[in-house]
N, C-alpha and C positions, 0 to 999 in steps of 0.2 A: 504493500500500500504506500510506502512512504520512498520507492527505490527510485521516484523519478525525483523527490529534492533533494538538494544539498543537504549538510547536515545541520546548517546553521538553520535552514528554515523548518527541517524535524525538531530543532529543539527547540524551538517558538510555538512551534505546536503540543508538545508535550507542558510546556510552561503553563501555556493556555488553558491545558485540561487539567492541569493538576490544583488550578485555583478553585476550580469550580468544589473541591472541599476545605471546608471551612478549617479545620487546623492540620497542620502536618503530622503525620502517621509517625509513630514509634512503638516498638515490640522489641523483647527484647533482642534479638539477634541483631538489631540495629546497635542497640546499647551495647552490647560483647564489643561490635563492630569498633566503635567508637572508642572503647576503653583500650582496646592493640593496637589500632591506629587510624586518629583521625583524618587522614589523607584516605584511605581507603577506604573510612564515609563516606568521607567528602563524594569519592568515585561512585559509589555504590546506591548511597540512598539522598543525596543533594544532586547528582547529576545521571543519576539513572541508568548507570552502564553496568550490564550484568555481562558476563562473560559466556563467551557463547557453545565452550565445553563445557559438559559433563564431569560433574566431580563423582568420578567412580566409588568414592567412599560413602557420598552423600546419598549414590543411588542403592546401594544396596540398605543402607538404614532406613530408606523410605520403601522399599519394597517388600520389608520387615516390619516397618509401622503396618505397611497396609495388611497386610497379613493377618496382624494382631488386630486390628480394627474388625476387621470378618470374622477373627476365632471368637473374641468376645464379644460380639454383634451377635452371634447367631446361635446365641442360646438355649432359644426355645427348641432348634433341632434338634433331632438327634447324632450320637457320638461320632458316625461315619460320615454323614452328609454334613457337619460340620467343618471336617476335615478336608472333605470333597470340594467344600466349597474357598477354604484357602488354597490350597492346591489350583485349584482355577483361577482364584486372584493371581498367587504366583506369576502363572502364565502368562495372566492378560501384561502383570506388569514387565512382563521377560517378552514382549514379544519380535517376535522376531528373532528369537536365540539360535534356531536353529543355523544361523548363520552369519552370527556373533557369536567371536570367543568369549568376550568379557559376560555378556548376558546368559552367554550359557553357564557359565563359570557361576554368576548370582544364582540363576533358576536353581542349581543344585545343590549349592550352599545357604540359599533360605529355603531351603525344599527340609534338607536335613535337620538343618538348625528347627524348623515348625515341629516337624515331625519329634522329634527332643521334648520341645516345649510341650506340644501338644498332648502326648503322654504323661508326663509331668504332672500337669494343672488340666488332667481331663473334669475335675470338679475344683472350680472356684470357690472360694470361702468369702465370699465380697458379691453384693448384686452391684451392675451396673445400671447407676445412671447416666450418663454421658458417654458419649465415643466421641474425640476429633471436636470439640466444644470450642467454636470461637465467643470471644467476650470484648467487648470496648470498656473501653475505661476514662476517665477523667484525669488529668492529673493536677496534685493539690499539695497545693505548699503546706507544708506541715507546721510551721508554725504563724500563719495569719490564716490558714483554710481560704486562699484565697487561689480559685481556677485559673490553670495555663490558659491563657488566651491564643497561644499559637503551639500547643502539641496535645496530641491526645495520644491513647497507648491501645494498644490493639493485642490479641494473642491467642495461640490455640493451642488447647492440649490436648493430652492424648486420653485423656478418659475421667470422669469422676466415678467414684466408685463409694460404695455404704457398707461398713461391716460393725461389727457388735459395738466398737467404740466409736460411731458417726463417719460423717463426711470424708472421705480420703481424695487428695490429688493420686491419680493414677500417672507415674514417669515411665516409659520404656525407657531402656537403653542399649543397645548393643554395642557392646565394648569388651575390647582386648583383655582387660582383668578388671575380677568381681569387685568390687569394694572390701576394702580392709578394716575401714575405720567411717562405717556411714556418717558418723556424727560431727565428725571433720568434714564431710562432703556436704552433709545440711547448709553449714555455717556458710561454706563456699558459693554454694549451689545458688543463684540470683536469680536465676531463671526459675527456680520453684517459689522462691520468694513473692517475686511478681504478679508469677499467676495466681497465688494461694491471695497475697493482699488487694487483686481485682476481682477475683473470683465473691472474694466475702462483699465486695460493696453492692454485686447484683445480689446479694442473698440467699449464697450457697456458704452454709456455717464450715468450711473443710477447717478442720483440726489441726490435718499432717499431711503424709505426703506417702505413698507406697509405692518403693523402689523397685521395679519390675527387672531386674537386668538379664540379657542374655548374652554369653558368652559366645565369640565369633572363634570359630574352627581355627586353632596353631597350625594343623597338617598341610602338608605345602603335597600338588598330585606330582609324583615324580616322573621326570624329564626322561628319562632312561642314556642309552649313552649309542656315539656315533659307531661305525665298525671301525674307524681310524682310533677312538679313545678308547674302546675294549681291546685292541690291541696291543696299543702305551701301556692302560695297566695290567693286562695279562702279563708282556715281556719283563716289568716292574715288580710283578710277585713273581713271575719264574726265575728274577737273579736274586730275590730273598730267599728264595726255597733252597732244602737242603739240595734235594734233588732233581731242581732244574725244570721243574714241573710244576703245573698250579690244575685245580677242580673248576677255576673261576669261571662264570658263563657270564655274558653278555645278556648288559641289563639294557631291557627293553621299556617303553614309555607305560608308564600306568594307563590304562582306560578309564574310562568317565565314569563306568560302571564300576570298577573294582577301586576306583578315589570316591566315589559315592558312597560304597560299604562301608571302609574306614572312617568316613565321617559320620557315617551314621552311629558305628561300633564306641565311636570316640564321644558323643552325644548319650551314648546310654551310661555314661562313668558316673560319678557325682560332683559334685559343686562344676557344673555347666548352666546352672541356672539361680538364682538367687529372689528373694521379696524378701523388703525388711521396711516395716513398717515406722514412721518416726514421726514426731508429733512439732509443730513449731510454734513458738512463743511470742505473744502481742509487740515483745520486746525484737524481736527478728524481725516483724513485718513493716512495727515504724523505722525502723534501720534500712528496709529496703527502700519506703516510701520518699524516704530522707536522701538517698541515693538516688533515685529516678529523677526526683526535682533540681536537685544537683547539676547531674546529667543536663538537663533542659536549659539550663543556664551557661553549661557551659557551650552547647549548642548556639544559642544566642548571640555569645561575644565571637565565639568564630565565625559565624554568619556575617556578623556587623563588621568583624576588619578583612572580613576572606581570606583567613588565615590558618591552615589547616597542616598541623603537622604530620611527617613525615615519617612514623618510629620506623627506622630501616632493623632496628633486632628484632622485629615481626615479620619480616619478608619469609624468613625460613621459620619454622617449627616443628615438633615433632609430627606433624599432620603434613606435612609437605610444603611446597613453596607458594606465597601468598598469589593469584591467580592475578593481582594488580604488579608485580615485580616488574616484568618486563613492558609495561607499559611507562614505568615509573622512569627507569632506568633512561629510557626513548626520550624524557625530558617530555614527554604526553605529545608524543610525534601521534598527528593525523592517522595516517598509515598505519600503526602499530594499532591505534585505536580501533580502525573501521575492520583490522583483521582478526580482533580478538574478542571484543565487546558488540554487544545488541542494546541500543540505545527502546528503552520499554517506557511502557507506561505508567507503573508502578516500581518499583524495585521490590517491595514485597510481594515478590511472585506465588506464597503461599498464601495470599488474598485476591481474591477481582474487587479491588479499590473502584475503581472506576467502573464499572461496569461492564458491559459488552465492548471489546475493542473495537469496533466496526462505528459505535460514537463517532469515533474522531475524524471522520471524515464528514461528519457537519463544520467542522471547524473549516475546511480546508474551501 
């Protein structure tokens, strides 16, 4: 729609639609955003450039959300066609795997991983109320209770859920290792804070917060070996051997079928899966509240000088390299922009802020 103008006249046009709401959106992923590096705000939800790969790590935990959304969605069925009917989520979110490695590689790694869980937690001890629950929020200064005029807060969780002691935030997680120390991760955790202190202003009384986490598969499918490198180390052990000989055979590439097993094998062990329920304090939500408004102001004074720092120690992390680097590096070269970034109409692609994008060609 937008491929016949320049770029300067698309982003006149997004300008244009984005006033038409009354204050500017924030969630927290904007807030994370901001707190590693305000330049990569600035990128991301001040000028609307999302990047136009695929974050492989992102996609497999949302194909894992959805998952979880359908197993505890579908409660009233029964035990197989429950099953049945994640296994066909799966899919729909894998498709086209049969001719992608990477998709394929998810489909069977959330296929194993469900299949784990699902036997697991064939009975929940929690009824659900909510799945995927978006909520708006106001934000308010905590010491005059007087409203943002220019931000509001937006957010979605993954579940509310009810059990013998009230209200629970339901968190998935799928990550590399279980929690050790939840009560250190509560403290931390800003993104439960958030939801839990907006959640209570529409009038859901949530207590705590119920740590869902699933453990992602260690096992790596083996590569097996070339006839050039089963020969290296064949000749390699037959000058270690006494007698000039070796038994060794030439390793061939696992199949998808027999890396499937093992991950399945590797899913039925224990501590693969974790809930741990924890309750949080009036004293942690005005702490968070106190934070957000913060936030908002410091938004403001960067706005007002267009002044948006740089933290270059956040380009790398243990998650990979920040997806703005080499934009940054370009000195925000043209070129490097138009071939890496999608200039959108929201930046919180996990909302339709705006509506129908097809709008915007009243503008035009």
């Amino acid at each position: 729609m937008f491929l016949e103008l320049p770029n300067y006249e698309r982003e006149k046009i997004m300008i244009t639609t984005a006033k038409k709401t009354e204050k500017k959106l924030l969630t927290y992923s904007a807030l994370s955003c901001y707190r590693k590096c305000p330049m990569k705000y600035n990128l991301r939800y001040e000028k609307n450039l999302v990047p136009i790969d695929t974050d492989e790590k992102l996609f497999f935990g949302n194909v894992v959300h959805k998952a979880l959304e359908v197993w505890h969605g579908c409660t009233p069925l029964d035990l197989e066609l429950r099953k049945r009917c994640v296994f066909e989520q799966i899919d729909e979110a894998c498709k086209g795997w049969e001719r992608d490695f990477y998709k394929r590689k998810t489909r069977m790694l959330a296929t194993e991983m469900m299949v784990g869980y699902m036997d697991k937690y064939s009975n929940d001890d929690f009824e659900v109320v909510a799945l995927e629950h978006e909520f708006d929020g106001q934000i308010i200064n905590p010491k005059t209770g007087a409203m943002s005029k220019t931000f509001s807060i937006k957010g979605k969780v993954d579940g509310i859920v009810r059990t013998d002691q009230g209200l629970f935030l339901l968190e998935h997680k799928t990550t590399a290792r279980l929690m050790d120390d939840p009560i250190d991760k509560l403290w931390e955790d800003t993104q439960v804070g958030i939801y839990v202190a907006y959640l209570r202003d529409l009038g859901y009384d949530i207590v705590g917060v119920l740590y869902n986490e699933l453990l992602k598969c260690s096992l790596i499918q083996k590569k097996g070996e070339s006839e050039e490198e089963y020969q290296s180390r064949y000749a390699d052990l037959c000058a270690k051997s006494k007698t000039g000989k070796s038994t060794a055979k030439r390793q061939f590439p696992e199949s998808d079928e027999e890396y499937a097993e093992r991950v399945r094998e590797w899913y039925q062990s224990e501590n693969r899966f974790q809930r741990t329920e924890m309750y949080l304090s009036d004293v942690q939500i005005d702490l968070v509240r106190q934070d957000v408004w913060g936030m908002t102001q410091q938004f403001l004074d960067a706005r007002r000088r267009d002044d948006w720092f740089c933290n270059r120690e956040s380009c790398n992390t243990f998650y990979g390299s920040c997806p703005y680097r080499r934009y940054c590096q370009s000195n925000y070269d043209e070129v490097v922009r138009s071939e890496m970034f999608e200039l959108v109409l929201t930046p919180h692609t996990e909302f339709d802020v705006f509506g129908d994008v097809q709008d915007v060609t009243t503008v035009l």
